[in-house]
N, C-alpha and C positions, 0 to 999 in steps of 0.2 A: 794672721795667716798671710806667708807674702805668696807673689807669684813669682815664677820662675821661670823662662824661656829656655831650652835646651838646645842646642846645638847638634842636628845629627848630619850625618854623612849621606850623601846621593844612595836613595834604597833603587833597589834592581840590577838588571845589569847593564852595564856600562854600552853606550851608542856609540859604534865605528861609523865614523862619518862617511869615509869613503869605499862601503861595503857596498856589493850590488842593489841590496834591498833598502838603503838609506837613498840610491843614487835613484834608482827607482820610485821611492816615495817622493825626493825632492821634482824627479819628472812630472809627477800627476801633479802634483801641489802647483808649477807652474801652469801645464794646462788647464786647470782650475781657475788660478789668476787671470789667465789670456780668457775667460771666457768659455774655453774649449768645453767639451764632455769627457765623464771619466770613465766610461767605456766599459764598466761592471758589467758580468751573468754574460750570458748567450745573445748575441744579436738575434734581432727577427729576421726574417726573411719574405722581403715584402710581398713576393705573388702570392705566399702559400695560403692553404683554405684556410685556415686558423685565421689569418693577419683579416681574412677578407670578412670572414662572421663579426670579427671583431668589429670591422670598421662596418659592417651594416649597421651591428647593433648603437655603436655610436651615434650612427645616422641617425635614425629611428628617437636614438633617445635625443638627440639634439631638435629633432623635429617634432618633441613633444608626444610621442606613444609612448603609453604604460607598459612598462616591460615588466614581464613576470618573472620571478626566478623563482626555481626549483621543478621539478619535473610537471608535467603537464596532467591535468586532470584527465583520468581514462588511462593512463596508458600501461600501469602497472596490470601483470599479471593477475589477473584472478584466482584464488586455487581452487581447485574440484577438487569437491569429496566424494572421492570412491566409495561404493557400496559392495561389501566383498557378497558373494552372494554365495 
């Protein structure tokens, strides 16, 4: 049984180097090298209440309290059963 190595051709489609979105890629790719960040999703917005629960919880947990997750004991609804009379 021999082996055979095949020779094929560049699969996909072909990279324009100097398209917006190659010139663009090649930009991130150096701010990546510099160190920089790559600046993906929504920025946060540092006053807002979200950023600041966040950063308590952080606190909290950096300070060593057990944080609980999932909803709190008690606080769901109870249902009542009606009695049709």
């Amino acid at each position: 049984m021999s082996t055979e190595t095949k020779t094929t051709a560049q699969r996909g489609r072909p990279v324009v180097n100097n398209s917006a979105r190659q010139v663009k890629l090649a930009a991130r790719a150096a701010r990546v090298a510099a160190g920089g960040s790559v600046g993906r999703g929504r920025p946060a917005v540092a006053g807002s209440a979200r950023q600041a629960r966040l950063a308590a919880q952080a606190a909290r947990a950096a300070a060593g309290v057990v944080i609980k997750v999932g909803r709190p004991k008690g606080t769901k609804k109870e249902a009542v059963a009606e009695v049709a009379a």
